[in-house]
N, C-alpha and C positions, 0 to 999 in steps of 0.2 A: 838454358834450363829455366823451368818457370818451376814458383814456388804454390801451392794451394794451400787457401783458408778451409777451415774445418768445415764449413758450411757447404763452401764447394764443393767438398769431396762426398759430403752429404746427397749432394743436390745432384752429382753427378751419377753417382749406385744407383739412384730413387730413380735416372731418367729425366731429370726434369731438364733437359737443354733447353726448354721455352726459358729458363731463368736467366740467360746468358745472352750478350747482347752480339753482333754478328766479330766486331771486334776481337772481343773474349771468346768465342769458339776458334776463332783463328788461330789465337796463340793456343789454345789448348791442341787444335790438330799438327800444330807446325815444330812444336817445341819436346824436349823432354822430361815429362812433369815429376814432382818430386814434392813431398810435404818433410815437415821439422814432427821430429820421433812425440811432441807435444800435440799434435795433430791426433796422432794414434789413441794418449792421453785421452785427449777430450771430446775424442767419439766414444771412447768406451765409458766414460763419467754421461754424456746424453743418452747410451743404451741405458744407463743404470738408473737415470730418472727417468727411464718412458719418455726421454722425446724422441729419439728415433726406435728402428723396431729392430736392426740388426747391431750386433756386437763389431766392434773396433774391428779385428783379426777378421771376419765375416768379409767387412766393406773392403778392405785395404786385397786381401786376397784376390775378390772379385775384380776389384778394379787393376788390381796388379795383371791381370789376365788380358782383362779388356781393354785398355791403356796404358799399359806397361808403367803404370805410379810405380815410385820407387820411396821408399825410405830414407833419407837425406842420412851419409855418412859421416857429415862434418863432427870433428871431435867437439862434446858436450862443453867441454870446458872454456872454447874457443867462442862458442855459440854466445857463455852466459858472459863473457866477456865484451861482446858485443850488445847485449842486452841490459848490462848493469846500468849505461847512461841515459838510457831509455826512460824519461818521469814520465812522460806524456801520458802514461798507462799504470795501473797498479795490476791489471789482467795479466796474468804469470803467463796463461794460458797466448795471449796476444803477443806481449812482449818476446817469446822465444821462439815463437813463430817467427817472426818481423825480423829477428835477431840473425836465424837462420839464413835467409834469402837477403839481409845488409850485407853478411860477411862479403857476399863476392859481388853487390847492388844486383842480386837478379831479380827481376820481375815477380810478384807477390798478386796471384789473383784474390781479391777478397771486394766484399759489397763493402763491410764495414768502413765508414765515412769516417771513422778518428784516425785507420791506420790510415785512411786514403790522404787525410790532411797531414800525415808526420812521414808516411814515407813515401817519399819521389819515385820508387819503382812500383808502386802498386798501381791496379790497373782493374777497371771494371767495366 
């Protein structure tokens, strides 16, 4: 199981595979992908300030079709348990993402360079 940053999931609806390096398409075709329910979160908070142009439910549906994304079932409470010891970050939005994909150390796609330096399974 691989974990996706919001970005990705962004960049992946959009089309933009030139953003991914031949690496990170690999694990994307080979694995079974999955984001933390904070993901959902904070694509629908970028529809609501105009930086992206589709709503949360829009992207996730689509890409649910086209890549079988799934919504990460881990209980919530388990999640922020693993997240509490997390300072590296004050980003709610980061840390329960990260949180997510630590519980079991899976694989965590994201560009972002502070989670790339704090968590050992992220990969870009």
């Amino acid at each position: 199981m691989i974990y996706l940053d919001t970005h990705v999931v962004a960049w992946l609806y959009g089309g933009r595979l030139a953003y991914f390096s031949e690496p990170v398409k690999d694990l994307l075709r080979d694995h079974d992908l999955l984001i933390s329910p904070i993901v959902r979160l904070e694509l629908q908070y970028l529809y609501q300030i105009d930086r992206i142009n589709a709503d949360a439910d829009t992207i996730l549906a689509d890409l649910s079709l086209r890549i079988d994304l799934t919504v990460c079932p881990k209980p919530f409470n388990g999640v922020i348990s693993q997240a509490l010891p997390m300072e590296w970050t004050r980003d709610p939005f980061d840390r329960i993402l990260v949180a997510h994909a630590s519980v079991d150390n899976n694989i965590l796609i994201t560009k972002d360079e502070i989670i790339r330096e704090h968590y050992a399974f992220a990969r870009w």
